[in-house]
NUVOTI-987244 format. One record per residue (C-alpha): chain; x negated, z, y; residue in three letters. Coordinates in Angstrom, 1 decimal. Layout:
% NUVOTI-987244
+-----+--------+--------+--------+------+
| mol |     px |     pz |     py | type |
+-----+--------+--------+--------+------+
|   A |      X |      Z |      Y |  ALA |
...
+-----+--------+--------+--------+------+
END
This chain:
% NUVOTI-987244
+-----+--------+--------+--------+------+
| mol |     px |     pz |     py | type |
+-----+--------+--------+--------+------+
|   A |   58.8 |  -76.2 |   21.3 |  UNK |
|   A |   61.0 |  -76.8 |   18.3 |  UNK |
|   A |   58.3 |  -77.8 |   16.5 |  UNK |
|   A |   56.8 |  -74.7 |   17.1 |  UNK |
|   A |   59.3 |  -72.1 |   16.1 |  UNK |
|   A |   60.0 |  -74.3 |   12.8 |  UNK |
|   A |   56.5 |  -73.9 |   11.8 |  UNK |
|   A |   56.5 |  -70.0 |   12.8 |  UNK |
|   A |   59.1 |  -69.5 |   10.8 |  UNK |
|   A |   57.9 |  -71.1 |    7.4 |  UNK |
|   A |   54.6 |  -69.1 |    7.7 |  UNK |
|   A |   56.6 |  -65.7 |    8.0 |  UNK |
|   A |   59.2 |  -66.9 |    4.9 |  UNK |
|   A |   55.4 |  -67.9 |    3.3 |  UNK |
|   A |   53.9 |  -64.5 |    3.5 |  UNK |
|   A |   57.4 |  -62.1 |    2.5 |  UNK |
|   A |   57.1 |  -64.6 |   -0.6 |  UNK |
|   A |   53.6 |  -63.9 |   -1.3 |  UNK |
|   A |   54.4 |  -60.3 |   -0.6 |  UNK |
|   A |   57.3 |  -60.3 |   -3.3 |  UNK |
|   A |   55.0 |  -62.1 |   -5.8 |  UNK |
|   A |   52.5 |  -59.6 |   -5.7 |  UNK |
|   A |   54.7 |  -56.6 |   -5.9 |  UNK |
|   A |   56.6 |  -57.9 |   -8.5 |  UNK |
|   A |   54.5 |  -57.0 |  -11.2 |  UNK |
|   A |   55.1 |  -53.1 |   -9.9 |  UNK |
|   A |   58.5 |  -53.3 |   -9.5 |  UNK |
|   A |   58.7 |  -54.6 |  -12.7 |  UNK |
|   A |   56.3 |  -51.5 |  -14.2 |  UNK |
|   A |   58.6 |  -49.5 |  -16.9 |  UNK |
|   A |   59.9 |  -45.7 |  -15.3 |  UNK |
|   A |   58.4 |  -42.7 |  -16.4 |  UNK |
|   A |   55.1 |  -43.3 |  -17.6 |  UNK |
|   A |   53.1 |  -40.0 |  -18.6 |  UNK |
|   A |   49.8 |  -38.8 |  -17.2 |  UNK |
|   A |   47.4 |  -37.0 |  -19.4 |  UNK |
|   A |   46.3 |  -33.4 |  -19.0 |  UNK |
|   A |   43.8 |  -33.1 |  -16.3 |  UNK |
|   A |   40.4 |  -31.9 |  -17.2 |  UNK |
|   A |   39.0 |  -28.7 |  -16.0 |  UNK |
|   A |   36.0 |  -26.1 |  -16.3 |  UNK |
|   A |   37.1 |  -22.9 |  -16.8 |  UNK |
|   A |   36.1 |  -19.4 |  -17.1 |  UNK |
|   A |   37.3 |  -15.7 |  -18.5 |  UNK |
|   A |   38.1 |  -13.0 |  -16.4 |  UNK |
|   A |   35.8 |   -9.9 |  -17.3 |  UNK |
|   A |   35.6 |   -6.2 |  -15.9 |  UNK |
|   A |   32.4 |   -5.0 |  -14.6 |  UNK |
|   A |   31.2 |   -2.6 |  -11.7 |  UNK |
|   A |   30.5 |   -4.2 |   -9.1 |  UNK |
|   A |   27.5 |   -3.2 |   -5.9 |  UNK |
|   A |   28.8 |   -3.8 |   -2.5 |  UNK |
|   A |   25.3 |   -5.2 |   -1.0 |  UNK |
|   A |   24.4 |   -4.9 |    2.6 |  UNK |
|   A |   21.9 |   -8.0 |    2.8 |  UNK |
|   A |   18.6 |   -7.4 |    5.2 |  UNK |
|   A |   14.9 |   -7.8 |    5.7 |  UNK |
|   A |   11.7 |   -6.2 |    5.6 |  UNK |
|   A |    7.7 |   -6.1 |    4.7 |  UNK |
|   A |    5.7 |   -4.2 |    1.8 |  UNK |
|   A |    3.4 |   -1.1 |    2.9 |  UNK |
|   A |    0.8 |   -0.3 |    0.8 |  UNK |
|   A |    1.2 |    3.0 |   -0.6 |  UNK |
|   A |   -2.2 |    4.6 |    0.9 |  UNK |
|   A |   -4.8 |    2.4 |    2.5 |  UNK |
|   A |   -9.0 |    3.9 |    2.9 |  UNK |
|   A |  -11.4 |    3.2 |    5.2 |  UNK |
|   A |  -14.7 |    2.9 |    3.0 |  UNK |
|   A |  -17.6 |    4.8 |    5.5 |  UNK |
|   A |  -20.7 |    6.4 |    4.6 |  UNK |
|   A |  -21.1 |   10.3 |    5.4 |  UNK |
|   A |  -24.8 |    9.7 |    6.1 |  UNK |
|   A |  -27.1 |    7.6 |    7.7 |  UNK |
|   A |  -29.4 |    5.1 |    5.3 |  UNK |
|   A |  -30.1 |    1.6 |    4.1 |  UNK |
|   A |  -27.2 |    0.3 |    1.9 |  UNK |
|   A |  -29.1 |   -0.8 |   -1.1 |  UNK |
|   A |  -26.2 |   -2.5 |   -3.3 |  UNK |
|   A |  -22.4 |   -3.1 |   -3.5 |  UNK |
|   A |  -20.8 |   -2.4 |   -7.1 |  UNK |
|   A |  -17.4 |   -4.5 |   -6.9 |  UNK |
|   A |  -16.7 |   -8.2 |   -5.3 |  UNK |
|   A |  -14.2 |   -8.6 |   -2.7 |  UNK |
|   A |  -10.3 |   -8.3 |   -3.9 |  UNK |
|   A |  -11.5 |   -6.1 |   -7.0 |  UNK |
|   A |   -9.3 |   -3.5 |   -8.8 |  UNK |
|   A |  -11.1 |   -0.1 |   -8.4 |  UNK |
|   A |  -10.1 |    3.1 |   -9.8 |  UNK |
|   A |  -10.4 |    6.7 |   -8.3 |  UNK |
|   A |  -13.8 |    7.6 |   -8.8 |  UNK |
|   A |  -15.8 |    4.0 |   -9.1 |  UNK |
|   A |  -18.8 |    3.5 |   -7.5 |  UNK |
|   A |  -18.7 |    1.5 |   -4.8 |  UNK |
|   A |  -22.3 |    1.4 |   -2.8 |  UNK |
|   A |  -25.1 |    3.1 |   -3.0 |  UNK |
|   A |  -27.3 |    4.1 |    0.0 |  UNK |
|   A |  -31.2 |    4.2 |   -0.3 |  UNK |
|   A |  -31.4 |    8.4 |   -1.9 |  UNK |
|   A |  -35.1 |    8.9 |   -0.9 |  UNK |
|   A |  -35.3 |   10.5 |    1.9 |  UNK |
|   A |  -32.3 |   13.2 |    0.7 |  UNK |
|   A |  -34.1 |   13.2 |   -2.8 |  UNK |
|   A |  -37.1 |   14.3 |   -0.4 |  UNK |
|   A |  -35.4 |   16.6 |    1.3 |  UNK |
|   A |  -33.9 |   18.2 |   -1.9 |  UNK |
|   A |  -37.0 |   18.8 |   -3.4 |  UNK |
|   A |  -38.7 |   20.2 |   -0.2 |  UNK |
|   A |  -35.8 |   22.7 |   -0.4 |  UNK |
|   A |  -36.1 |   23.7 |   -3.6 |  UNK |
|   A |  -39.5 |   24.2 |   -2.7 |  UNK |
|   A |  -39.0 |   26.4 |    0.0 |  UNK |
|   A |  -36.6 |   28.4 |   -2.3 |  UNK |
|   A |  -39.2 |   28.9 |   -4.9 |  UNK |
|   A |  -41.4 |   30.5 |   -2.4 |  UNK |
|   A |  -39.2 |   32.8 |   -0.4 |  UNK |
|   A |  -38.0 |   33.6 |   -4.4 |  UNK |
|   A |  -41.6 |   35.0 |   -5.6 |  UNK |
|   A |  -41.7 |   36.8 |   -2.5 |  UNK |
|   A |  -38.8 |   38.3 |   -2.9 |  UNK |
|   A |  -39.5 |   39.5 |   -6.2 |  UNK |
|   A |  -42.9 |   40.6 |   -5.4 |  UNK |
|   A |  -40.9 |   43.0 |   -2.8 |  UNK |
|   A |  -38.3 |   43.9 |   -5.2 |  UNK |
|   A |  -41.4 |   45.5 |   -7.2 |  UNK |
|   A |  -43.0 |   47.4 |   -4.1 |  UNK |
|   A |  -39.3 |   48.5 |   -3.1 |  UNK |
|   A |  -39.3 |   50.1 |   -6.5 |  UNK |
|   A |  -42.6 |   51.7 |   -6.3 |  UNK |
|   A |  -42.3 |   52.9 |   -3.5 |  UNK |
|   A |  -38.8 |   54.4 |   -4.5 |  UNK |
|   A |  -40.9 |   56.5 |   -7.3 |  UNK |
|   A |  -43.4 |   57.4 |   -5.1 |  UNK |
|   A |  -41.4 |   58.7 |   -2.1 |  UNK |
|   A |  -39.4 |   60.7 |   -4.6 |  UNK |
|   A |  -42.6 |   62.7 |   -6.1 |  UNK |
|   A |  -43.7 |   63.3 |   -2.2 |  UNK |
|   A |  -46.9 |   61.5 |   -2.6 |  UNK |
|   A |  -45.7 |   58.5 |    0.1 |  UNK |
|   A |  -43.8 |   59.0 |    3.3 |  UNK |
|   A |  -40.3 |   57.7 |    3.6 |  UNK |
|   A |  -41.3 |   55.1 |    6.3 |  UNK |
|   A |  -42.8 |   53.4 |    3.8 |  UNK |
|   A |  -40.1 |   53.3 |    1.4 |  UNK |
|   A |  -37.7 |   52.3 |    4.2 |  UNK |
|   A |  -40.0 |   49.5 |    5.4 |  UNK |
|   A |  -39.5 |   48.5 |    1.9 |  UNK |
|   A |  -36.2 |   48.4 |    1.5 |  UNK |
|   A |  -35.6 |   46.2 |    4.6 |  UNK |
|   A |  -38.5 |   43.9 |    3.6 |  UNK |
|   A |  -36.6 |   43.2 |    0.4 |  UNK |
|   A |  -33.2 |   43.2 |    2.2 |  UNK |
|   A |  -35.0 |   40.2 |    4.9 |  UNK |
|   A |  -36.0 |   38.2 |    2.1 |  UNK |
|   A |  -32.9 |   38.6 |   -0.6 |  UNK |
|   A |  -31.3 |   36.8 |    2.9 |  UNK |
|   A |  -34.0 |   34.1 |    2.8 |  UNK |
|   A |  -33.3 |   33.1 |   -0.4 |  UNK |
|   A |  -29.9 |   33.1 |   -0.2 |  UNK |
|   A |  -30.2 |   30.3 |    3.0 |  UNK |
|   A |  -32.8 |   28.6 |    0.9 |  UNK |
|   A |  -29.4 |   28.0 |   -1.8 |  UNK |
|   A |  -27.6 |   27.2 |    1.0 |  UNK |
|   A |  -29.9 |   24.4 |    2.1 |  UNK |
|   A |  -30.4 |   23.3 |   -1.7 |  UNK |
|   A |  -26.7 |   22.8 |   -1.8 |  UNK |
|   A |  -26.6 |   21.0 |    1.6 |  UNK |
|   A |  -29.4 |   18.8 |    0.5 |  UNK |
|   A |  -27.5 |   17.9 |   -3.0 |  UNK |
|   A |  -24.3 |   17.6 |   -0.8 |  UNK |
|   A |  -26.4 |   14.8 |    1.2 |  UNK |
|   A |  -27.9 |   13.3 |   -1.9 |  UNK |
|   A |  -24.3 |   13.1 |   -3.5 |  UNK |
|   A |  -23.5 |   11.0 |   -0.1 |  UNK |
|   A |  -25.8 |    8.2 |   -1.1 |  UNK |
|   A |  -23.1 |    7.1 |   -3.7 |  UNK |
|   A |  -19.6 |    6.0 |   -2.3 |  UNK |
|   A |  -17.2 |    6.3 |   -4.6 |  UNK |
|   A |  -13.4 |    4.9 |   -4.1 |  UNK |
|   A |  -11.0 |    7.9 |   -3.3 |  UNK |
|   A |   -8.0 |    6.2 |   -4.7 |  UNK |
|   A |   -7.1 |    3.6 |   -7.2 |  UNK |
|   A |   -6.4 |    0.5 |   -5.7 |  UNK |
|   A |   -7.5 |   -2.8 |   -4.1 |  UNK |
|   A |  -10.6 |   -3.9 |   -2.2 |  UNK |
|   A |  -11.1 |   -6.3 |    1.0 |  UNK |
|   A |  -13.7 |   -7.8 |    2.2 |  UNK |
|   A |  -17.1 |   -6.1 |    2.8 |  UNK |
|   A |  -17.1 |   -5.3 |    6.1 |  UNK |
|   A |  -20.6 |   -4.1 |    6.1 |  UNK |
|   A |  -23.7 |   -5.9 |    3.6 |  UNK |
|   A |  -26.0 |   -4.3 |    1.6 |  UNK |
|   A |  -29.3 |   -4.6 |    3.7 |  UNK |
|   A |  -27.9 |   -2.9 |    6.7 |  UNK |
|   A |  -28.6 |    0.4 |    8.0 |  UNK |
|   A |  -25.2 |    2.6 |    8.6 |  UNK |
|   A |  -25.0 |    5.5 |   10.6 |  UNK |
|   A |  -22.8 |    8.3 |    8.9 |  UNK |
|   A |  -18.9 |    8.1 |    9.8 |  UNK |
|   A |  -19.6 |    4.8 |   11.7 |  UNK |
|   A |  -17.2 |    3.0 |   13.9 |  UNK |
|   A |  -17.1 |   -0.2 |   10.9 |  UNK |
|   A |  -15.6 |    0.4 |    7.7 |  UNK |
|   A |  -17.7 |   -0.1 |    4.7 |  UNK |
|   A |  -14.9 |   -1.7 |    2.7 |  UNK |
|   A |  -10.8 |   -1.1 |    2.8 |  UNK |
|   A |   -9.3 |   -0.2 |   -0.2 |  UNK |
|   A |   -5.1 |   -0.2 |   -0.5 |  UNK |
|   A |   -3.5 |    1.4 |   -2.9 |  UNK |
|   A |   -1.0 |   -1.4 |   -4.4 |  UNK |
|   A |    0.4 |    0.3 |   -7.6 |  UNK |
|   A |    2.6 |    1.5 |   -5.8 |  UNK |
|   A |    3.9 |   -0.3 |   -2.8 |  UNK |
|   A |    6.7 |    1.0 |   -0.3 |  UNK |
|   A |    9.1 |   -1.7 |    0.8 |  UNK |
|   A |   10.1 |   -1.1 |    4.1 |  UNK |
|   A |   13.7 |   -2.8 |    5.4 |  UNK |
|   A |   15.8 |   -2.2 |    8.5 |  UNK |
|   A |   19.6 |   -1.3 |    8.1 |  UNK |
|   A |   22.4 |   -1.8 |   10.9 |  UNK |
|   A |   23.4 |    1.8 |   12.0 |  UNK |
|   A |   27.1 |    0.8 |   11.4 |  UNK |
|   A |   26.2 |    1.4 |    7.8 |  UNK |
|   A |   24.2 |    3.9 |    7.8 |  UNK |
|   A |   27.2 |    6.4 |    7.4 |  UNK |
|   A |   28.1 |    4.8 |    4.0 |  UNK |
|   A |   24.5 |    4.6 |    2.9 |  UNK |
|   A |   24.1 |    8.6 |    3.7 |  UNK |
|   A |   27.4 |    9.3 |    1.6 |  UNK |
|   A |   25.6 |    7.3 |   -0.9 |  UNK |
|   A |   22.8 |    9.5 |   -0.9 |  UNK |
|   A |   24.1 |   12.7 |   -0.9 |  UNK |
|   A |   26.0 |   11.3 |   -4.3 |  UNK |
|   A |   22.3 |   11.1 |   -6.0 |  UNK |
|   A |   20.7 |    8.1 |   -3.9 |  UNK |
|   A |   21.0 |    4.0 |   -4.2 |  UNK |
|   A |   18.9 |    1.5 |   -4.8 |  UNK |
|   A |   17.2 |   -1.4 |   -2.9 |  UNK |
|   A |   16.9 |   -5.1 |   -4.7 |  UNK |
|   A |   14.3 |   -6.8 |   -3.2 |  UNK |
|   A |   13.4 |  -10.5 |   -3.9 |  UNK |
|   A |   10.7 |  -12.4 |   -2.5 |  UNK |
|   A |   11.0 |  -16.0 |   -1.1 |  UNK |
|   A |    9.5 |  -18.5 |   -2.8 |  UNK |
|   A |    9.8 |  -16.8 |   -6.3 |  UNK |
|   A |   11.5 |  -17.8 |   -8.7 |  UNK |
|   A |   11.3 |  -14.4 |  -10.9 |  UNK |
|   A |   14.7 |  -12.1 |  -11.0 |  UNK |
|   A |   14.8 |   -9.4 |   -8.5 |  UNK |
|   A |   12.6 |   -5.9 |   -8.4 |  UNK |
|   A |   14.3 |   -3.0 |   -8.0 |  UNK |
|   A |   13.7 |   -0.1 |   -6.4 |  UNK |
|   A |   15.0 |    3.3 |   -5.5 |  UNK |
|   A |   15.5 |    4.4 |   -2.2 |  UNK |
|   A |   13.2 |    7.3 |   -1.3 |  UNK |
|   A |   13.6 |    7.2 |    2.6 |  UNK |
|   A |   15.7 |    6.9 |    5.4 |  UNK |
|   A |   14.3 |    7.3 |    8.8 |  UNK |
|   A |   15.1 |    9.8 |   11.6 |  UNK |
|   A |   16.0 |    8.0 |   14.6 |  UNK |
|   A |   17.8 |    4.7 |   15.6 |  UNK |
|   A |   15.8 |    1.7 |   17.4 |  UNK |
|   A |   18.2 |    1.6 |   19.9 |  UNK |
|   A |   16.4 |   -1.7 |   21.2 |  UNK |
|   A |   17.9 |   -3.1 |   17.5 |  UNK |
|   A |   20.2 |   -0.6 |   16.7 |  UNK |
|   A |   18.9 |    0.0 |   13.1 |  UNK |
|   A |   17.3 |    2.6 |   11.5 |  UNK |
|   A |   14.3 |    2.4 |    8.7 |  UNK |
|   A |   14.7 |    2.5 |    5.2 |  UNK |
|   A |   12.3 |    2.5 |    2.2 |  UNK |
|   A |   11.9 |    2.4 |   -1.5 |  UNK |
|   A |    9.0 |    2.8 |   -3.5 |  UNK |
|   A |    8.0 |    0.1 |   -6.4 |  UNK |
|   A |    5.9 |    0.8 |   -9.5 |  UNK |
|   A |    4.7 |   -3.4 |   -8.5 |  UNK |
|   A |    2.3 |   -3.0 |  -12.0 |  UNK |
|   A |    2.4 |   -6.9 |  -11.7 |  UNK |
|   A |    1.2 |   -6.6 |   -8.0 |  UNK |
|   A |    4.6 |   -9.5 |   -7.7 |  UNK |
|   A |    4.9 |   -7.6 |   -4.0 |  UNK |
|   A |    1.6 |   -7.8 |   -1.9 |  UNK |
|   A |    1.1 |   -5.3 |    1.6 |  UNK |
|   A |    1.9 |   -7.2 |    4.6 |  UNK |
|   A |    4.4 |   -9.9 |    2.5 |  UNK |
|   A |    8.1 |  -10.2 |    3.7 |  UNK |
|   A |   10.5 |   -9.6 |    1.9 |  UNK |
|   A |   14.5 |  -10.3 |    2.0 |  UNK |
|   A |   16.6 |   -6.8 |    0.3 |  UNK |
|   A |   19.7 |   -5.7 |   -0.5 |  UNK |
|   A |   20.9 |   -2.5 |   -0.1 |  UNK |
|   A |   23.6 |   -0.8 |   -2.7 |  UNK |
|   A |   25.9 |    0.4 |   -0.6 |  UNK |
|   A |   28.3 |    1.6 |   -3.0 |  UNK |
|   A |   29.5 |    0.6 |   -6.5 |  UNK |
|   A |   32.7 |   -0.9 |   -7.3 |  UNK |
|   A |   33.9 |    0.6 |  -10.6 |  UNK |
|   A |   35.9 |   -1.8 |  -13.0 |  UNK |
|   A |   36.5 |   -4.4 |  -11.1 |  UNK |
|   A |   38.1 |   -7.8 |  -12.7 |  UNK |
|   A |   35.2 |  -10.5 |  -12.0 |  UNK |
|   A |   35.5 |  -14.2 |  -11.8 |  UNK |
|   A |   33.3 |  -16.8 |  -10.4 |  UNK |
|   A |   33.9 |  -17.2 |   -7.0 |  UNK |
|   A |   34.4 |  -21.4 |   -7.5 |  UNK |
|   A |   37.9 |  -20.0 |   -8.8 |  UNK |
|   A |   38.8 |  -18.6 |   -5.3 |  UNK |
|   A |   41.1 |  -21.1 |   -3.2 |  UNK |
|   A |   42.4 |  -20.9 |    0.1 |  UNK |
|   A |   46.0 |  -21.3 |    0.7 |  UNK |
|   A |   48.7 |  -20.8 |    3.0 |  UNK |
|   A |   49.5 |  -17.1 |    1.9 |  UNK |
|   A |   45.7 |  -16.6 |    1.2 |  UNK |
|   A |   43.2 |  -16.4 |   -1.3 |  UNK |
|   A |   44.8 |  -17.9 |   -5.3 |  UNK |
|   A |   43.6 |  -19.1 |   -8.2 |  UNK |
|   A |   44.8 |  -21.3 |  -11.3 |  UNK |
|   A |   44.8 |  -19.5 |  -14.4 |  UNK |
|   A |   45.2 |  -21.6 |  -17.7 |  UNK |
|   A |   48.1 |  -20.1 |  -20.3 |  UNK |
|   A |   48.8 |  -20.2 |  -23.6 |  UNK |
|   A |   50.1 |  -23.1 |  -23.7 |  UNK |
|   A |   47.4 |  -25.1 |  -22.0 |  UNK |
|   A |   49.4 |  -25.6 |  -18.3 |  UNK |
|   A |   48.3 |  -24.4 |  -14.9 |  UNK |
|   A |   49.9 |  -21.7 |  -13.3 |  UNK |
|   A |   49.1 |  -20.4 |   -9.2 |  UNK |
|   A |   48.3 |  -17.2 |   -8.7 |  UNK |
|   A |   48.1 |  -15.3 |   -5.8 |  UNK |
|   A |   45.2 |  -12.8 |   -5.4 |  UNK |
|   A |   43.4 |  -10.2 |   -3.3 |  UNK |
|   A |   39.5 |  -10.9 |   -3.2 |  UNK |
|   A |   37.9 |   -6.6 |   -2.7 |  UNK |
|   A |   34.3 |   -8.2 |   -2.7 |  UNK |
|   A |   32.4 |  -11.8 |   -3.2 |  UNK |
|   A |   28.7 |  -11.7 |   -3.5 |  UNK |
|   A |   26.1 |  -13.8 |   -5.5 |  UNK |
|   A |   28.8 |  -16.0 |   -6.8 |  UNK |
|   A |   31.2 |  -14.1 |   -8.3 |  UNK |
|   A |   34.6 |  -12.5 |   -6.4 |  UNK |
|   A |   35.9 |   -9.0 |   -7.8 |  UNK |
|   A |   39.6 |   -8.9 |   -7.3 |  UNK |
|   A |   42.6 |   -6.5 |   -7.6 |  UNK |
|   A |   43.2 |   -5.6 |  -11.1 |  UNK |
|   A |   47.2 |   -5.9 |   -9.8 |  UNK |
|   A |   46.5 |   -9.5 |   -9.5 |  UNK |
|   A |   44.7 |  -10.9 |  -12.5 |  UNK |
|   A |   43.7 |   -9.1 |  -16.0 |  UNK |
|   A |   40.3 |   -9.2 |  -17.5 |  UNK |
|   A |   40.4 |  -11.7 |  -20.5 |  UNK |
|   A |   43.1 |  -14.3 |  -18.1 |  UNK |
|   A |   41.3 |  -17.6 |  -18.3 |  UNK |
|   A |   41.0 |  -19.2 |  -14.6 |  UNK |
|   A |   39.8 |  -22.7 |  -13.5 |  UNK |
|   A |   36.5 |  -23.0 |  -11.9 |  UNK |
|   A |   36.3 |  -26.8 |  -11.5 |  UNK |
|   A |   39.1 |  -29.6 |  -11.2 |  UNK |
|   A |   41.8 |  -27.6 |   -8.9 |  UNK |
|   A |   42.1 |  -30.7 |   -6.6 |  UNK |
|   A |   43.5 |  -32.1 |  -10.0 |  UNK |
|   A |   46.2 |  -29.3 |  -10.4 |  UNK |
|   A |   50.1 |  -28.3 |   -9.3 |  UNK |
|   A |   51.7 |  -25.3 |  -11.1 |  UNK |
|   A |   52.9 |  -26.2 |  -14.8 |  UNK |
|   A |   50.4 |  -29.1 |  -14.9 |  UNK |
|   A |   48.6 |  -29.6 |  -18.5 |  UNK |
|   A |   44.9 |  -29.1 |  -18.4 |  UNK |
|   A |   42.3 |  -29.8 |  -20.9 |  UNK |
|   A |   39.6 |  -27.4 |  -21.1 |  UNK |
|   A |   35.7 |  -29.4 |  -20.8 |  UNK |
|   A |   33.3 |  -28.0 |  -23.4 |  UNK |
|   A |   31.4 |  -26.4 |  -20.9 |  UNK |
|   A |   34.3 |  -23.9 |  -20.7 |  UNK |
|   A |   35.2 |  -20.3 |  -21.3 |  UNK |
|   A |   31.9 |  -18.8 |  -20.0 |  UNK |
|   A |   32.1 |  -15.3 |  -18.5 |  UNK |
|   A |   30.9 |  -14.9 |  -14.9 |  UNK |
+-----+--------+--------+--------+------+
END
């Protein structure tokens, strides 16, 4: 048992000794040993406007879509554009065998030229016997007879125009032409097939693409500020479509609708786009942002600047003489990486630290990476 606690106690004076050694070499460190000046990324304070954005979700409309049918009955005989074309107002699309309206034109021209020689062949007896019933030498029965002969077929001829117009109208059919400018589906209907006129099947679609409307929904909560805003002279929507890397479309906002979803609680807004690089396609969602209102001069500073303490938002600002100092500050707005705070709080031009903050106290030296000084 002695044996015991003599050998328990040279292993415990063993490891304060070992403890000692190893400390030593601290203890014996000289006092007051400078660190160097921590490195940070920093940035410069600008003034800017600012949007306050209300972030939401929608689809693209096209601006006008056609249904492609044929006004008469007939053979298609051949299509003039391939599926997914650009068309213009006025481009032939199909054409419908003309014969039997290039037949029935001619028959009533025909007809016309007829009733027309008779009618002048009366014309001349109305006028004889105008000169004779006025010398006495014919009764005027037979003068009247004339008169209402010519009368019947003046009204003959004037239905035979009538019919020739019909019968152009008819032949004119025969050749579809697009009504807008725009895009083309997929034939719907092949040349080959017979069509009856205003059919149940679309010939062809065509959607009109340049331009589109977006279409997005809005809270109703905002849709007081978003009125305000466009009895001021309107706002605009920034629309960007997932998947693409290409900065934002804008577009101004041309609509708002008249009654709440109250299964949602939002209301309809859109905004037409000019889309002359077709970028937004009918049918395609889209995420939006709505410009609510505008912040005017507002100090800006990336939002990596912003810190969290215990009496709120702060961020470090670099002086003149290269040292950290903490400021306090009251964020109005953050959005797309950048904060816009109180002009009380921070100055545009003040130089504030964007990376390294876990590094920093107040009155701590900094050293500024080369990567520095960029404005947000």
């Amino acid at each position: 048992m002695h044996r015991l606690r003599d050998r328990l106690g040279q292993f415990s004076t063993l490891i304060v000794v070992s403890l000692l050694c190893a400390t030593a070499p601290a203890l014996a460190a000289p006092k007051g040993r400078q660190i160097g000046p921590a490195p940070v990324v920093t940035a410069i304070a600008v003034t800017r406007d600012v949007p306050r954005l209300a972030r939401t979700y929608g689809s693209v409309l096209a601006s006008a879509t056609v249904q492609i049918k044929s006004q008469v009955e007939g053979r298609i005989l051949e299509a003039f554009f391939t599926e997914g074309q650009m068309v213009k107002a006025g481009d032939l699309l199909f054409r419908i065998d003309p014969r039997p309206f290039q037949a029935d034109m001619d028959q009533a021209q025909a007809v016309l030229s007829r009733d027309q020689a008779q009618l002048d062949k009366a014309r001349l007896e109305l006028a004889r016997q105008k000169d004779l019933s006025g010398r006495g030498v014919t009764s005027a029965q037979k003068f009247e007879q004339a008169q209402a002969e010519a009368k019947a077929l003046a009204a003959t001829v004037a239905s035979d125009t009538a019919a020739i117009a019909n019968a152009r109208l008819k032949l004119g059919y025969t050749e579809i032409r697009s009504p807008l400018s725009g895009k083309t589906g997929p034939i719907l209907i092949h040349p080959g097939n017979i069509v009856k006129a205003n059919g149940d099947t679309a010939l062809v679609n065509v959607s009109a693409i340049e331009p589109v409307r977006v279409s997005v929904t809005l809270a109703q909560q905002q849709l007081p500020t978003l009125q305000a805003r466009m009895r001021e002279g309107g706002t605009d929507l920034v629309i960007s479509v997932p998947g693409d890397d290409a900065p934002p479309i804008t577009g101004r906002i041309d609509f708002v609708g008249a009654t709440v979803n109250p299964s949602s609680g939002t209301i309809e807004v859109r905004s037409t786009v000019a889309n002359e690089t077709h970028r937004l396609v009918p049918g395609q969602f889209v995420t939006a942002a709505l410009v609510l209102e505008v912040i005017k001069d507002a100090t800006v500073i990336p939002f990596e600047a912003i810190n969290t303490g215990q009496k709120g938002p702060y961020v470090y600002i670099v002086d003149a003489d290269k040292k950290a100092a903490l400021r306090n500050v009251s964020v109005i707005y953050a959005e797309d990486g950048i904060a816009a705070v109180d002009k009380k709080d921070l100055n545009a031009g003040e130089t504030v630290v964007i990376d390294g903050q876990l590094r920093l106290a107040p009155g701590v030296s900094v050293t500024v990476m080369p990567v520095a000084d960029k404005a947000p």
